[in-house]
C-alpha positions in Angstrom: -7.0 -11.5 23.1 -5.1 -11.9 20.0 -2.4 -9.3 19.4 -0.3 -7.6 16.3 2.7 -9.4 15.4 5.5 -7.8 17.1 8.5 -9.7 14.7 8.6 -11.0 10.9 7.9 -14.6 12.0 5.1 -13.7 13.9 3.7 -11.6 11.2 4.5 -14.6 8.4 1.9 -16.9 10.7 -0.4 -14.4 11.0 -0.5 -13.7 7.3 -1.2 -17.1 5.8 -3.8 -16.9 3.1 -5.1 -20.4 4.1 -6.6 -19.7 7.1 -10.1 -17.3 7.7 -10.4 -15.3 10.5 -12.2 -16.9 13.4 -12.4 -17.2 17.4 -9.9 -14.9 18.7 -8.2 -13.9 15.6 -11.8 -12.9 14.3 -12.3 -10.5 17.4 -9.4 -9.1 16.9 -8.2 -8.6 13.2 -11.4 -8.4 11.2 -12.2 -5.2 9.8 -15.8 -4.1 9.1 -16.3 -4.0 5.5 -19.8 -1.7 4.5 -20.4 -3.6 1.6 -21.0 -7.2 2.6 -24.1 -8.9 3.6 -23.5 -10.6 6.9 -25.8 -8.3 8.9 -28.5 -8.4 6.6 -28.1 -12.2 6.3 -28.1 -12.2 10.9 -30.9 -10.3 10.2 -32.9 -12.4 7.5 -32.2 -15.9 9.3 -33.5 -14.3 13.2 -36.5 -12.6 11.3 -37.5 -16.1 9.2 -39.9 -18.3 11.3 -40.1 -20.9 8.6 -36.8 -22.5 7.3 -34.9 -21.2 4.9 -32.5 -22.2 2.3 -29.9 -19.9 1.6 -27.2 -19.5 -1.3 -23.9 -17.7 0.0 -21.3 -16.8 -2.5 -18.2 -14.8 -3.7 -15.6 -14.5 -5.9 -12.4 -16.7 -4.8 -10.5 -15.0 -2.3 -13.1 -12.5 -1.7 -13.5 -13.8 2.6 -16.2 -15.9 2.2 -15.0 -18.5 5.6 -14.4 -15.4 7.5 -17.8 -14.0 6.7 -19.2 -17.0 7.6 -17.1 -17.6 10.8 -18.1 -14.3 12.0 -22.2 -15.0 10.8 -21.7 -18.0 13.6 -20.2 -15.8 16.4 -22.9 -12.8 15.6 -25.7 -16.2 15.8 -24.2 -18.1 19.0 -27.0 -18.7 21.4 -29.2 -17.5 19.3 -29.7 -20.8 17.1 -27.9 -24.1 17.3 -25.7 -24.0 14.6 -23.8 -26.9 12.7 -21.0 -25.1 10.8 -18.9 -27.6 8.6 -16.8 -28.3 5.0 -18.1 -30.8 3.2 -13.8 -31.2 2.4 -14.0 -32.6 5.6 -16.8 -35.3 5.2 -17.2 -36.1 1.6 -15.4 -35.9 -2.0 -16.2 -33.3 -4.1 -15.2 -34.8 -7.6 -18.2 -37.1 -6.9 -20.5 -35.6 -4.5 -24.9 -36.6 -4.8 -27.6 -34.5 -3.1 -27.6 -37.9 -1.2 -24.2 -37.6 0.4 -24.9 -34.2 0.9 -28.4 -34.7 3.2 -26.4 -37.4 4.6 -23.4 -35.5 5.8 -25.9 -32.8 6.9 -27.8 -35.6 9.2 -24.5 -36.8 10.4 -22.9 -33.7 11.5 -26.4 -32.5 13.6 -25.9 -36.0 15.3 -22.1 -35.7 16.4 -22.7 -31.8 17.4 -26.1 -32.4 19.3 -24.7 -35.8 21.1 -20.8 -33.8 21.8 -23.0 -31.0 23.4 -25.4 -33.4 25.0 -28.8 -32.1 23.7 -30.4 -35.4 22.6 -32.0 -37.4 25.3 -31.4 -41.3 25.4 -31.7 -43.9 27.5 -29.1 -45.9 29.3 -29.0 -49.7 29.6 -27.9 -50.5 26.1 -29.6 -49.9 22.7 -32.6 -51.8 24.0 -35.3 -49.4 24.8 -37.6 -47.7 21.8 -36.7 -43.7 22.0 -35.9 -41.8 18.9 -32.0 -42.2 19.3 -31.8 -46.0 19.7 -34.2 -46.4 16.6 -32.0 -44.0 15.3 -29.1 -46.5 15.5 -30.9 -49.2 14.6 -31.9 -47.7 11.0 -28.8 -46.8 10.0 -26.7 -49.7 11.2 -29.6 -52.0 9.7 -30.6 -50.1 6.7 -27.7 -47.9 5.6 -24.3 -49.9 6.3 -25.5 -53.3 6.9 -22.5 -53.5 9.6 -22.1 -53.4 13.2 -19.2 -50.3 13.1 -19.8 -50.5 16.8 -20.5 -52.7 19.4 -21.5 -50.3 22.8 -21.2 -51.9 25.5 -24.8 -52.7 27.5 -24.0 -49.3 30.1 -23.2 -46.9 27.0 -25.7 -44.4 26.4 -27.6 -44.0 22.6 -26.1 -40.5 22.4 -22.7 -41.9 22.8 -23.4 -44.9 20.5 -24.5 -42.7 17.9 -21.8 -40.6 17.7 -19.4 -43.4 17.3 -21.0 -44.6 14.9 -21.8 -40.9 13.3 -17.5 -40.9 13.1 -17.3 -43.9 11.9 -18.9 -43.9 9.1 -18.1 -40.2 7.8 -14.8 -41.1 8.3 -15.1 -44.5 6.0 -17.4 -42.3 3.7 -14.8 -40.2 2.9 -12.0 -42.7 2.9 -13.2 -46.2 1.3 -14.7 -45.5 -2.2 -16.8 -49.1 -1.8 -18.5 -47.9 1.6 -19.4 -44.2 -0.4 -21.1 -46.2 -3.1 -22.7 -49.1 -1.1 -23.6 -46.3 1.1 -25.6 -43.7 -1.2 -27.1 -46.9 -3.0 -28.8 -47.9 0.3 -29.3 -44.1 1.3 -30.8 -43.2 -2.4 -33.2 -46.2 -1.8 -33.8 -45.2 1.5 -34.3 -41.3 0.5 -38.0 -40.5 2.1 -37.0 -42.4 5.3 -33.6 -40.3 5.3 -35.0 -36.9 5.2 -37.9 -38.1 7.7 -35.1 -39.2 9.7 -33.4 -36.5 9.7 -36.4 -33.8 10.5 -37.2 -36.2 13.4 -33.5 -35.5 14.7 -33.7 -31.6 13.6 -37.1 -31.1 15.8 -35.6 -33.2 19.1 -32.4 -30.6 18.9 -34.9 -27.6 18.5 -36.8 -28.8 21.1 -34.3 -29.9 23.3 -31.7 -26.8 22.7 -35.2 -24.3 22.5 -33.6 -22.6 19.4 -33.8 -23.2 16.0 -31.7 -25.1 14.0 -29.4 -23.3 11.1 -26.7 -25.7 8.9 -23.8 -23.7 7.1 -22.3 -25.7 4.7 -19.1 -24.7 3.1 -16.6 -25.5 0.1 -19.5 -26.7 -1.8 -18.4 -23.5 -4.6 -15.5 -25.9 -5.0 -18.2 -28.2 -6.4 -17.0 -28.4 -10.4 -20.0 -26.4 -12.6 -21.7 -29.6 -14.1 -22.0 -31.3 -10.6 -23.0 -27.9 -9.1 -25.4 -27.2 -11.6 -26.9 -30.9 -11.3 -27.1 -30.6 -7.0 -28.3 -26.6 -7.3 -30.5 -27.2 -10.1 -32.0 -30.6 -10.3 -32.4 -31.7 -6.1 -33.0 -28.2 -4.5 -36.7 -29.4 -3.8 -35.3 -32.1 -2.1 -32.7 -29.7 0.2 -35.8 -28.1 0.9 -37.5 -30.8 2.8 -35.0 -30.7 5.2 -36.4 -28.8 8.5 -33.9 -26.5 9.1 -32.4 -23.4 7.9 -29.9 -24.5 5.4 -27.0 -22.1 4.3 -25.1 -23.3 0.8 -22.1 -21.9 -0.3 -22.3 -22.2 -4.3 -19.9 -21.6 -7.0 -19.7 -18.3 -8.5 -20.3 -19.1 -12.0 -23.6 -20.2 -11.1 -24.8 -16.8 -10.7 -23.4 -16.1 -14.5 -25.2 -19.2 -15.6 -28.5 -19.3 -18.0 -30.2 -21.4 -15.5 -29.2 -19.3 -12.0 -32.9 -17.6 -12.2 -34.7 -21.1 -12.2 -32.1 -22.5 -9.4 -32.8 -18.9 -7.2 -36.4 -20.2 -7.6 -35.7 -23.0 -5.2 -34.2 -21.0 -2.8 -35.4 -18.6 -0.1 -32.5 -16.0 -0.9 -28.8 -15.4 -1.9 -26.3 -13.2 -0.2 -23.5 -12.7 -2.3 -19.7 -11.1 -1.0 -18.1 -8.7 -3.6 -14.9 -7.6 -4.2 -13.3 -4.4 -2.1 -13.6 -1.6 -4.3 -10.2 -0.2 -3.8 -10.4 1.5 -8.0 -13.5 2.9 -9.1 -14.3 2.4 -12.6 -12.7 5.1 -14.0 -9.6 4.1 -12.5 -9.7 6.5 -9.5 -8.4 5.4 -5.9 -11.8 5.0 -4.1 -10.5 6.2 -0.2 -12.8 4.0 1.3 -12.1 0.4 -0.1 -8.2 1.5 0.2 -8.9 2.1 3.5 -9.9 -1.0 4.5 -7.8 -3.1 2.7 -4.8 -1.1 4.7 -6.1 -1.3 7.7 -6.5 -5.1 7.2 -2.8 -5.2 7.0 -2.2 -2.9 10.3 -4.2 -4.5 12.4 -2.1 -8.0 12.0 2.0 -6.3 12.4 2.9 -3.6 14.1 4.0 -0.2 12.2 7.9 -0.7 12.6 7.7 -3.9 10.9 6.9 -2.9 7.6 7.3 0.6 5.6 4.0 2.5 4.6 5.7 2.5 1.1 5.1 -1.5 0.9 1.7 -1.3 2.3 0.4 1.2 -0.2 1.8 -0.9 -3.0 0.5 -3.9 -1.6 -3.2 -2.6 -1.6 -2.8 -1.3 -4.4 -2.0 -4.3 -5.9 -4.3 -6.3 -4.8 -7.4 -5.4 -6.5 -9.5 -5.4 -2.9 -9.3 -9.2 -3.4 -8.3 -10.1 0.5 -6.5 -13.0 -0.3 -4.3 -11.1 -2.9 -3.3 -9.5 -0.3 -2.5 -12.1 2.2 -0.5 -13.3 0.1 1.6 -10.6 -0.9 1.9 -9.6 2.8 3.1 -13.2 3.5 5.3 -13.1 0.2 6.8 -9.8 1.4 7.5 -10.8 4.6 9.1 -14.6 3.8 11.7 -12.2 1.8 12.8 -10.2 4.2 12.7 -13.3 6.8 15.5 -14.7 4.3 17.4 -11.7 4.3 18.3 -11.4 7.8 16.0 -8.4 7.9 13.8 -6.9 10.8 11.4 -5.4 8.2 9.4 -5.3 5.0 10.6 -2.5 2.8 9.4 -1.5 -0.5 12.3 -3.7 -2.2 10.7 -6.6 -0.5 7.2 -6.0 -1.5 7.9 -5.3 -5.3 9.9 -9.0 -5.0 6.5 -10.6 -4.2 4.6 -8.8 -6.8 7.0 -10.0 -9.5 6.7 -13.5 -8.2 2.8 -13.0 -7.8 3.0 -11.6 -11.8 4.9 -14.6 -13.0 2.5 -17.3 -11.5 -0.4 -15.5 -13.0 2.0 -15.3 -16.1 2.4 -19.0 -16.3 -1.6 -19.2 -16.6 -2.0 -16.8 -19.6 -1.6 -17.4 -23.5 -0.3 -15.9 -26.1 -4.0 -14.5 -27.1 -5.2 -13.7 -23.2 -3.5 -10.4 -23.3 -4.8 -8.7 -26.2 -8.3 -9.8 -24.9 -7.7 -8.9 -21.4 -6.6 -5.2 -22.7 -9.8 -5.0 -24.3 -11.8 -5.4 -20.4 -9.4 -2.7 -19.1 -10.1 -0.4 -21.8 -14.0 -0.8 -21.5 -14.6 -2.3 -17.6 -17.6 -3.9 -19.3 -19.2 -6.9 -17.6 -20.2 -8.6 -20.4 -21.6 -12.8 -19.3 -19.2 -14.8 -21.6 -17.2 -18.1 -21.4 -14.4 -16.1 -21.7 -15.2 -13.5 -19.3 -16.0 -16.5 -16.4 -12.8 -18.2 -17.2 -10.9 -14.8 -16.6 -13.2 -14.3 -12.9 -12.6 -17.7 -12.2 -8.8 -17.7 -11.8 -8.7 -14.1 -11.0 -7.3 -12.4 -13.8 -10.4 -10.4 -14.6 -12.1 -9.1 -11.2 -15.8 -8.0 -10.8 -16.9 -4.6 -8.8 -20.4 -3.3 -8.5 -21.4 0.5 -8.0 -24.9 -0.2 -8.5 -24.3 -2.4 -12.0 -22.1 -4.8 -12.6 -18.2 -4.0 -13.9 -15.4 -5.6 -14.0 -11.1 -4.6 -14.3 -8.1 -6.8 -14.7 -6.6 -8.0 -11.8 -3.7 -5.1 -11.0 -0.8 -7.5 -10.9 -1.6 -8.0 -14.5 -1.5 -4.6 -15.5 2.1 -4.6 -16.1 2.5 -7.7 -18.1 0.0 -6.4 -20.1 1.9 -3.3 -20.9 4.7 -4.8 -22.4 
C-alpha cells in the first residue's frame, strides 16, 4: 500500500503532474470527487447489453487518465478491457479512422494472446482456426512482409503477437510502413472490421465477459482532424463489436456540429472542473475541500504549512493539475533551499513562476477581454472564449448552467 511522502523528495515524485493516479497510488491517494461521472459511466457500460460507443471528455488538467484508470479498476473482472493511448501506437498530427480501427484490432490481439484467451493450434501456422487465418490476412493482405518467421513448434497466439508488436511499433516509427499500411487497410476496410469482430467475439467467448476498449489521448487530436474522425467515420467506429470508450477534445462539445457527432454515439460523460469559487466569488467548502485533501493525502502535515496549502487551492481554480503543479513547484523550492518544508514563502514563489508562464501566453488585448469574463462569469460559445478554455486561462464551472471565471493565477496580472 502506497504511503504519504514522509520528506520533500519523496513528496516532489509523488507530485508530478505528468503522471495519473493508478494501481497502488490510485487506492491510495484518489479522493472521491461528487461531481464526476465514473459511477454513472460503471453503471451505464454493466447495464448496456448491446455495444456502446462512448465520448469521455474534460477540460485539460481536469483528471481525465485518473478517472479512467480508476473506471478500469471499478470494471476488472467484470469485462475484458483493452485500456491504451493512441501516443503510444500511432501519430496524432496524421491519424485516419483507419489507423485508429487498426490500432484498436492490434491491441485486443497482444492483450488477449499476453493473457492467453485465444485458442490456437500448435504445429506451425498450418492448420485453418481463426488465429492462423488471422496471420495469414494480415501478413498477406496488410504488410505484404514476412515481420516474422515462427518457428514450426510456435503457437498462433504467440505468432500473432509478434507480429501485433511489430507492426505497431513500425506503424508508429517508419512514415512509409503508416502509409503503405492504411492504403492496404483502407482497401481492405469491410474485411478489417469483419476481422476484427471475429477476434472481439473469440475473446468474449473465450474470457465469458464482454469486451470494452478505452481509448485515450485522442482529445489531443487537433480540432479539424477530430472533427473529421468524430464527425465523418463514427458510423464506421460503430461497427466495431465492442464497447468503445473515446476520449475527444473539448472543443468539440463547443462546436456547431457536436449535436450531429452525439448522434453517432450511445452517450458522453463529460469531467468538470472542481468548483472550489462559486460564481459569485464565494469559497464553496466542498470543492475546497477536496482539492486540500488531495494535497494531504500525498505529504505528511509537517512537511508543508496549512498557510501554503490554502493558497495553493486557492490558486488553483479546482483544476487538479494546477495544483500538482504548484505543489511540485513549491516543493522543488524548498528542496533548493536546504529546507525540510514548504512554507508560505515557497508556495507564493511557484505562483509567480506559474503567473509568468501564463504571462508569456497573453497579449497586449487578452487582459482587457479577460476582465470582461470575470466581471460577468458568462459562458458565452465564441472563438475567443475556446481559445481562453483551451490553454486555461478562462476556466468553465457548472451549477446547473454553464459559467465560466478566469483562471485565479491570472487574477493578479490582471489587476495591474
Amino acid at each position: 500500500m502506497a504511503v504519504r511522502a514522509r520528506t520533500l523528495k519523496e513528496a516532489l515524485n509523488l507530485f508530478d503532474p505528468r503522471v495519473p493516479l493508478a494501481g497502488r497510488a490510485l487506492a491510495a491517494y484518489y479522493v472521491e470527487r461528487p461531481d464526476v461521472p465514473t459511477l454513472e459511466l460503471k453503471a451505464y457500460l454493466e447495464a448496456m447489453d448491446e455495444p456502446v460507443k462512448v465520448l469521455f471528455s474534460g477540460h485539460r488538467g481536469s483528471g481525465k487518465s485518473t478517472e479512467l484508470n480508476r473506471l478500469s479498476g471499478l470494471l476488472k473482472g467484470r469485462f475484458f478491457i483493452v485500456h491504451f493511448s493512441v501516443l503510444e501506437i500511432l501519430n496524432l498530427t496524421d491519424l485516419t479512422y483507419v489507423d485508429l480501427i487498426l490500432a484498436i484490432a492490434l491491441r485486443l490481439l497482444q492483450q488477449a494472446t499476453d493473457e492467453r484467451i485465444l485458442k490456437g493450434r500448435k504445429r506451425g501456422l498450418v492448420g485453418v482456426g481463426m488465429l492462423e487465418d488471422l496471420y495469414r490476412w494480415l501478413t498477406h493482405e496488410i504488410v505484404e512482409e514476412e515481420m516474422v518467421r515462427p518457428s514450426r513448434e510456435a503457437s498462433a497466439e504467440a505468432a500473432l503477437n509478434l507480429l501485433a508488436l511489430k507492426l505497431e511499433g513500425r506503424v508508429k516509427t517508419e512514415s512509409s510502413t503508416r502509409r503503405m499500411v492504411r492504403e492496404r487497410a483502407e482497401l481492405r476496410l469491410f474485411e478489417l472490421v469483419s476481422r476484427t469482430n471475429l477476434l472481439i467475439e473469440e475473446i468474449r467467448s473465450n474470457a465469458r465477459r464482454p469486451v470494452l476498449v478505452i481509448v485515450e489521448d485522442l482529445d489531443k487530436l487537433a480540432f479539424e482532424r477530430a472533427l473529421g474522425l468524430f464527425l465523418n467515420h463514427a458510423a464506421l467506429l460503430a461497427e466495431l463489436r465492442a464497447h468503445i470508450l473515446f476520449t475527444f477534445p473539448i472543443t468539440l462539445r463547443y462546436a456547431r456540429e457536436f449535436l450531429q457527432i452525439r448522434s453517432h454515439f450511445s452517450e458522453r460523460f463529460l469531467i468538470p472542473n472542481v468548483m472550489v469559487y462559486d460564481r459569485h466569488g464565494q469559497l464553496r467548502p466542498e470543492g475546497y475541500r477536496v482539492m486540500r485533501e488531495i494535497v494531504e493525502r500525498r505529504m505528511e502535515p509537517y512537511l508543508i504549512d496549512s498557510e501554503a496549502v490554502d493558497l495553493a487551492v486557492r490558486m488553483s481554480g479546482g483544476v487538479p493539475l494546477t495544483l500538482i503543479q504548484l505543489l511540485q513547484s513549491a516543493i522543488l523550492h524548498g528542496l533548493a533551499m536546504g529546507r525540510d518544508r514548504v512554507g508560505l514563502s515557497e508556495m507564493q514563489g511557484a505562483v509567480i513562476q506559474l503567473q509568468n508562464d501564463y504571462r508569456g501566453t497573453l497579449r497586449p488585448e487578452d487582459y482587457g477581454e479577460l476582465r470582461g469574463y470575470h466581471r460577468t462569469r458568462a459562458f458565452v460559445n465564441n472563438e475567443r472564449t475556446r481559445e481562453f478554455l483551451a490553454n486555461l486561462s478562462l476556466l468553465e464551472y457548472s451549477d446547473g448552467e454553464p459559467w465560466c471565471d478566469v483562471h485565479p493565477i491570472l487574477l493578479p496580472l490582471l489587476e495591474a
